[in-house]
C-alpha positions, -999 to +999 in steps of 0.1 A: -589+127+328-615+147+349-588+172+360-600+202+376-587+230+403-609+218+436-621+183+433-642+171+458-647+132+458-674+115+475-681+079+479-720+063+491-711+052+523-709+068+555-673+071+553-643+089+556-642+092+521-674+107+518-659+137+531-629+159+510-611+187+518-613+221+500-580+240+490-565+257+518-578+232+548-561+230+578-548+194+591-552+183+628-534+158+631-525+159+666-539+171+698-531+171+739-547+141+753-558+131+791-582+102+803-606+113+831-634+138+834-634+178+844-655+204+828-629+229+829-611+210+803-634+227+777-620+259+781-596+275+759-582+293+788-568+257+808-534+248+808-528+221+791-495+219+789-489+190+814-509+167+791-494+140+764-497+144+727-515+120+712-517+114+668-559+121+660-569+094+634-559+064+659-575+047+686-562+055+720-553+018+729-529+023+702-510+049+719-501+035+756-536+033+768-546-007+765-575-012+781-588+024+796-626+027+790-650+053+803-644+095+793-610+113+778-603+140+759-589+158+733-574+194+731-564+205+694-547+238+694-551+255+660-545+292+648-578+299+623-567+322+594-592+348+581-577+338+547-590+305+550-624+323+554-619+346+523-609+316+502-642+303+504-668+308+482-698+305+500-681+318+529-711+311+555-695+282+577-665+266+593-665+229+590-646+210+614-641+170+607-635+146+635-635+115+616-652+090+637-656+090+677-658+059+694-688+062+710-703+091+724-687+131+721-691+163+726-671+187+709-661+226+719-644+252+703-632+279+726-655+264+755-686+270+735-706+238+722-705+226+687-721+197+687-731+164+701-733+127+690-749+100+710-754+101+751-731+101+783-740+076+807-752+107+828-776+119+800-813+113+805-823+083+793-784+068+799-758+058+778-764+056+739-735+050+716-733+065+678-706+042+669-695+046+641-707+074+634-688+103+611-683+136+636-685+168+613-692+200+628-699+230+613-698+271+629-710+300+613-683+325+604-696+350+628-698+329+654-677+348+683-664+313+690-643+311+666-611+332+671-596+345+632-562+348+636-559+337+661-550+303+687-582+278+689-586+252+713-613+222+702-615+198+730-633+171+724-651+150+750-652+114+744-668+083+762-659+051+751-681+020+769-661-007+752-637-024+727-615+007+708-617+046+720-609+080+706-610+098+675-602+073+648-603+056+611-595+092+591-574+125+595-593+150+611-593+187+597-611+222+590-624+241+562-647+260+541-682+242+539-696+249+506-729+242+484-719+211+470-711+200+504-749+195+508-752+171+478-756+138+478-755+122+450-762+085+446-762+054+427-779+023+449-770-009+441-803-024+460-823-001+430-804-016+402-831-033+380-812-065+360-831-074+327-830-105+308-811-090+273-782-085+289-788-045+299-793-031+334-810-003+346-792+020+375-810+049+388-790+082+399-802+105+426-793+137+436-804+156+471-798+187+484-795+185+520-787+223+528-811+249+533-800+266+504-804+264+468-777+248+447-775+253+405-751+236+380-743+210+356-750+174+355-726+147+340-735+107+337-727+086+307-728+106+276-757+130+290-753+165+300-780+184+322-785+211+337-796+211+370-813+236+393-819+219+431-837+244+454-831+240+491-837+202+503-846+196+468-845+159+445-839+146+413-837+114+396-819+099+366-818+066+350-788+050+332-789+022+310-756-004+318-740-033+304-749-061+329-713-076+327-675-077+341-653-045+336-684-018+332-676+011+356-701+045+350-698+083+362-714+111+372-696+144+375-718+179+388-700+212+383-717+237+405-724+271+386-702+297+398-677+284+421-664+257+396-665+232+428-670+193+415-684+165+434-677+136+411-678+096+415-668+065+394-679+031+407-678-003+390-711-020+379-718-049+401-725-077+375-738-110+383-717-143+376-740-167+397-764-190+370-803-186+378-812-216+399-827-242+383-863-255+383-850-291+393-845-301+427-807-294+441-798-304+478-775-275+491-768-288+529-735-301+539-736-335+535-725-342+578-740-323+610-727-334+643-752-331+675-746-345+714-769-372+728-798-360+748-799-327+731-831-313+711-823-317+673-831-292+648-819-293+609-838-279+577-827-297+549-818-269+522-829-272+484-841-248+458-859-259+425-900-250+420-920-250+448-937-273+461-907-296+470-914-329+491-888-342+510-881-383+522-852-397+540-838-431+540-826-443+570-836-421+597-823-429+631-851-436+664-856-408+679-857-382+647-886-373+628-884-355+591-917-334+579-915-342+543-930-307+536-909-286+549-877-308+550-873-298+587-859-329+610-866-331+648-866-349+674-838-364+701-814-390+691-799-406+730-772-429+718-736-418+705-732-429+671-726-421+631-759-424+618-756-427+577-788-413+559-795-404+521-820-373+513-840-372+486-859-340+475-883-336+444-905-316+428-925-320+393-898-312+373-872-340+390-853-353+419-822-350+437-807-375+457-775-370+485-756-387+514-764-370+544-741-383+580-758-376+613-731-379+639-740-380+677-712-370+702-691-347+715-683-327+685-706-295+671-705-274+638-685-302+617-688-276+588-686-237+599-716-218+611-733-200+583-765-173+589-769-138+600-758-116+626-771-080+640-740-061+643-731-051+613-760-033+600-782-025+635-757-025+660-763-015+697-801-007+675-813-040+670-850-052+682-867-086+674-885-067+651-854-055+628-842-097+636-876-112+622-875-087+591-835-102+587-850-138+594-883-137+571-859-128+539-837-152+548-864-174+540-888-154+513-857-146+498-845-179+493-814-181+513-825-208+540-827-228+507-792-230+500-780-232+535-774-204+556-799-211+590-786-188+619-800-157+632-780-144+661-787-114+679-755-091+688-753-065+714-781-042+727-808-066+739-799-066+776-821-047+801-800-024+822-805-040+854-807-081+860-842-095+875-844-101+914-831-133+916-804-122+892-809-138+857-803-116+826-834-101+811-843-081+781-851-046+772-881-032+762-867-039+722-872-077+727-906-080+746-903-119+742-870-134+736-884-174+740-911-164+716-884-150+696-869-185+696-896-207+694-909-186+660-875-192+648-871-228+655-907-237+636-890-225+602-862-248+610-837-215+618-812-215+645-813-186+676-780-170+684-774-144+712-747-123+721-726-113+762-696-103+774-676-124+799-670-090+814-692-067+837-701-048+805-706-058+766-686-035+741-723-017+738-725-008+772-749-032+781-747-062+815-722-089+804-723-122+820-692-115+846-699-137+881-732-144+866-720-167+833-741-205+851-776-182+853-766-163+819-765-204+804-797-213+821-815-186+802-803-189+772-805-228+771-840-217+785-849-197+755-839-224+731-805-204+719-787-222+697-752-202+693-735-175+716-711-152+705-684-147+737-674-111+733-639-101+754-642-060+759-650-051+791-635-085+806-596-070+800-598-048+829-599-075+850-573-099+833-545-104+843-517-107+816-508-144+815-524-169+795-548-186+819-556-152+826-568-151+792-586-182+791-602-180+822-633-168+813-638-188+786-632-218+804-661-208+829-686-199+800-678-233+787-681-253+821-719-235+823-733-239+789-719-285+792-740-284+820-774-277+795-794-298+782-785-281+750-767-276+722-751-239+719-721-231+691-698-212+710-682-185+692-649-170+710-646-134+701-613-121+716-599-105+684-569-132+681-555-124+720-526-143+734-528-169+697-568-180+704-566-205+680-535-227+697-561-233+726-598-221+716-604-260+707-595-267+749-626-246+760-653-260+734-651-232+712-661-243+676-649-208+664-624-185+679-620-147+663-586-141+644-584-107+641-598-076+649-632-061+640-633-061+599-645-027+582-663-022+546-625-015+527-605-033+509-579-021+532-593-040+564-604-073+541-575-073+527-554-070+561-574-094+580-584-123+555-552-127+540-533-130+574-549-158+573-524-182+554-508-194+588-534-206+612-541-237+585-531-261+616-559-249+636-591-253+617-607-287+613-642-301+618-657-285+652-636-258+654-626-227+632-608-199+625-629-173+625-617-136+602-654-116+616-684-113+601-692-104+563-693-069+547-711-073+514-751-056+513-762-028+529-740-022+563-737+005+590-736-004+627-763+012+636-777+039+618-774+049+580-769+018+560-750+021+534-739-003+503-704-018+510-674+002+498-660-033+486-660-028+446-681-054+429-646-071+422-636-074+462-668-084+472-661-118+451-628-116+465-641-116+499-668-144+493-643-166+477-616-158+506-637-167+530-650-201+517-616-208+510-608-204+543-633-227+557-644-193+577-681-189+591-703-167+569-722-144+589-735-118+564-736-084+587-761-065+563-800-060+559-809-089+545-847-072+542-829-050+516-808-074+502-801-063+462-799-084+438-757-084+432-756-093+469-782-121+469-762-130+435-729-135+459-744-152+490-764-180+466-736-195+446-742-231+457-707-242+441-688-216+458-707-223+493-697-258+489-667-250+494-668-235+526-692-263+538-671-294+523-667-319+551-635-326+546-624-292+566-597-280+552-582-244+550-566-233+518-525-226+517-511-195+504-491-218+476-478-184+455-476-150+461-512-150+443-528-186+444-545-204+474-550-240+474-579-261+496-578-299+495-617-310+492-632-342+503-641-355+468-602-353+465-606-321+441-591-289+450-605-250+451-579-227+441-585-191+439-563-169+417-565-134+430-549-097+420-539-079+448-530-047+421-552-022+416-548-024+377-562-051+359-534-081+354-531-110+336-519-134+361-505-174+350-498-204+368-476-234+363-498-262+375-468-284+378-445-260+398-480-260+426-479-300+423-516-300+405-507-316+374-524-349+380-560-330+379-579-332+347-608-312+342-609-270+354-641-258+362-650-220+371-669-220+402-685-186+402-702-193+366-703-227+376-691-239+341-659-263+329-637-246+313-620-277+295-592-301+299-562-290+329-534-275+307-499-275+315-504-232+327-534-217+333-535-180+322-567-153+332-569-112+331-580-105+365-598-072+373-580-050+404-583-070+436-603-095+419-605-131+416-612-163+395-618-193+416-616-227+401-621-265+410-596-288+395-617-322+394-600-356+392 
């Protein structure tokens, strides 16, 4: 529809697709390749030719070189046409796109210095990664480094200080920056402002972030304006939406002169989840599992008007329960199933549920759900950006419906460990028991985060050799969950199994021996079939798959690969498909909203409860919109991932998942893998489901009438509708 000679599309993320080719670009999509370290390999003048060839866009573990960490690089040879210079229009600089660099680079052409991202271990100040930073470089056309006409070499320096190196996630080429290169234009989901007739408000900005002045025509809804942006200059917009399903919006900005087009369609992210109601609900899962001897910590979660009072019948010795805050403590010595019932009110009512202490040797009975760094700070989290993340899980309201961990990833170890060799922190986390303690008095669980190797993926002092001190600490500072993570540990592995379990086994050995209870969350990325022997070394969740990304592409790969591992989940120990990418996310440094449409973040929520997977939402929650908080609040949809029964769903059709629930109902979630709307039917009695009677849509929590023989629903691309059948 919006057909035009040079289109240049841009997403909102820090993304590959935030970045387009002009006409006439030239490809990279090779280059020479050697691991090691010489400065003479920056010259255009050395001889490559011995060298490997290697495809750019692909990690280098991909490409025979499991396992190598530390510096490699890349030589591109490319002839550089002046007529790729006089097809510009601005014709003032060569842009040359790396995609992303895992971690640190810097990039030459012709032996002269382009640019830089991030810090070599060598640098002053040591190591700093910029994953996942986008590398784009750009050389003014009469810079006497580039060659016209003539054969280029860009070598590329790259460090890599854990997990997956080299130039990767996007095809890396060269062209003609231009003026609308500078623009970015924006829509924020975390400004959209929802109103109660229906109608939303969505602001649009537009930035020019080039030193330059930039002039043409703006396009959004049914308005047309024109639009004069001198260098670094703003503007803002406001459109009025439809707050529900199947809304998308536009804008489209011609620049005056060239013709050159940055335009951008996204769906409206509507909200399905009901407001909560004033009357008390009780939103915990109804078991938690603890070992005698160890400190017990549990906040009752409930949401209705505030102030709620909370009383429990049947309270074991040993366990105490402040009614105002509905936080239980205490130490319960003796193994045992302890049955309690909670009741929570408030002045508009009461709510009333079972509630199953059970005291021995298994933990996390339903999966873990809170918060972790990673996704949104990265190697850049401090206790500061972690307190922000904890005090909106609680202003915000999420503690209230269940979600009570706060785990710190990578990049709080010191560089060197104290005298008598325990861990300690860096200067980011001036206090890590404080941390803990401040934590624990809102009735939220501490996680942490180490390597079993000599090095975490962020560069920082695993726990190799040192794993009974690293327990001690922890157990010291009141952590309640670690995260296990395998990088650096491979280069000392050997290849068999045990090889592979080894380390796992040790961590588990040292954190029995405290007086504490610590989830242990494996994180090898599905090596050597986790899940057939995770459950042997105490882990109560083992990763699945490799590291998840904000695309339906990755989401789509990694949570329905699920559908086999079914055997392997149960209460106390999970299969775990990583962390969740819904909210602002970023690893490190520009947060951006989730490329996920509105459509595939439900998708992804409903996948993942179906799947009986922990929920670990990876973004700010201190900017959490309100279409995110809408997604991570759905009580009836949590439910599912926290029903005690433990079950993951089946892959019954080529479209339909199916989880048994303890109440003997069953979630089923329809979805459309297509990327065009479809109207998708099932035959309840080909899936053996015919003996349910009532169908009730989870999402707008709402029954949709008595079970039919089919059930038929128009399902948006990659959407969903999940449904209970009730007995």
């Amino acid at each position: 529809m919006w057909t035009k000679p040079w289109l240049i599309v841009f997403t909102l993320a820090i993304s590959l697709s935030s970045f387009a080719q002009h006409r006439n670009f030239i490809s990279l999509p090779a280059a020479r390749f050697s691991t090691g370290d010489t400065a003479a390999w920056a010259l255009s003048s050395y001889n490559d030719g011995h060298w490997k060839q290697v495809r750019t866009g692909h990690v280098w573990q991909e490409q025979g070189y499991d396992g190598y960490h530390g510096c490699a690089w890349y030589r591109i040879h490319v002839k550089i046409p002046s007529s790729l210079k006089n097809s510009g229009f601005w014709k003032d600089s060569l842009r040359i796109f790396l995609a992303h660099i895992n971690d640190v680079d810097a990039t030459y052409l012709n032996g002269v210095l382009i640019g830089k991202t991030g810090a070599f271990p060598e640098d002053e100040g040591g190591y700093v990664s910029k994953w996942p930073a986008v590398r784009e470089y750009h050389v003014a056309v009469n810079n006497p480094a580039i060659h016209w006409d003539e054969d280029n070499v860009i070598a590329v320096r790259d460090y890599d200080g854990g997990g997956s190196g080299g130039i990767f996630m996007g095809d890396p080429y060269i062209d003609m920056l231009e003026r609308t290169d500078g623009l970015d234009i924006t829509m924020p989901v975390d400004e959209i402002k929802y109103g109660k007739n229906g109608m939303a408000t969505q602001p649009l900005h537009i930035h020019n972030r080039f030193n330059t002045p930039v002039s043409g025509t703006l396009e959004y809804k049914d308005h047309t304006v024109a639009v004069q942006l001198p260098a670094y200059g703003q503007l803002s917009f406001a459109l009025n939406v439809p707050d529900k399903e199947g809304i998308s919006y536009y804008y489209r900005f011609t620049e005056k002169g060239s013709g050159l087009q940055v335009y951008h369609q996204q769906a409206f992210p509507y909200i399905l989840t009901p407001p909560v109601s004033l009357v008390p609900r009780i939103n915990s899962a109804k078991v938690y599992g603890v070992r005698p001897g160890s400190p017990f910590l549990f906040k009752v979660a409930a949401t209705g008007i505030k102030p709620l009072t909370y009383h429990i019948d049947h309270l074991p010795s040993g366990l105490a329960l402040d009614t105002q805050t509905g936080i239980i403590t205490g130490i319960l010595d003796k193994k045992g199933s302890y049955q309690t019932v909670i009741h929570v009110s408030n002045a508009k009512g009461s709510a009333v549920q079972n509630f199953v202490i059970k005291a021995g040797d298994t933990l996390s009975f339903t999966p873990t759900m809170g918060w972790n760094s990673w996704n949104c700070w990265g190697i850049n989290v401090s206790a500061e950006k972690v307190q922000s993340s904890a005090k909106a899980m609680l202003d915000k309201g999420l503690a209230d419906h269940g979600w009570n961990y706060i785990n710190v990833d990578d990049g709080w170890e010191a560089p060197a460990r104290a005298a008598d060799s325990s861990i300690v922190t860096n200067s980011k986390f001036p206090d890590m028991p404080a941390l803990g303690s401040w934590l624990h008095q809102r009735g939220l669980k501490f996680g942490i985060y180490s390597s079993p190797g000599p090095l975490t993926c962020g560069g920082f002092l695993g726990s190799y050799r040192q794993e009974e001190s690293d327990a001690r600490t922890y157990a010291g500072w009141g952590v309640d969950y670690l995260k296990y993570d395998w990088c650096s540990y491979e280069s000392i592995a050997d290849t068999s199994l045990e090889g592979y379990i080894k380390p796992y086994r040790i961590m588990q050995q040292a954190l029995r021996k405290q007086n504490r209870d610590i989830i242990y969350s494996i994180c090898q990325y599905g090596l050597k079939d986790v899940w057939k022997w995770g459950r042997e070394v105490d882990g109560q969740s083992w990763r699945t798959t490799e590291d998840i990304e904000d695309t339906w592409e990755s989401m789509e790969r990694i949570g329905f690969s699920q559908d086999k591992l079914q055997a392997y989940a149960g209460p106390g120990h999970w299969n775990d498909p990583d962390m969740m990418i819904v909210g602002k996310v970023g690893w490190g440094e520009n947060l951006h909203a989730s490329r996920l449409t509105p459509d595939e973040q439900y998708t992804h929520v409903s996948l993942w409860c179906l799947l009986s997977a922990p929920l670990l939402i990876g973004c700010d929650l201190d900017k959490l919109d309100d279409f995110t908080l809408n997604l991570l609040t759905n009580d009836e949809v949590l439910a599912i991932d926290q029903d005690e029964l433990g079950s993951q769903a089946k892959r019954v059709s080529a479209n339909v998942w199916v989880k048994d629930l303890a109440d003997g109902g069953k979630a089923v979630g329809i979805f459309n893998m297509d990327t065009t709307r479809r109207t998708i039917s099932v035959n309840w009695k080909s899936l053996g489901l015919d003996d349910y009677h009532v169908v009730r849509d989870v999402w707008r929590q709402k029954d949709l009438g008595v079970l039919q023989s089919s059930f038929t629903k128009s399902i948006a691309p990659h959407g969903v509708m999940l449904i209970k059948l009730i007995k």
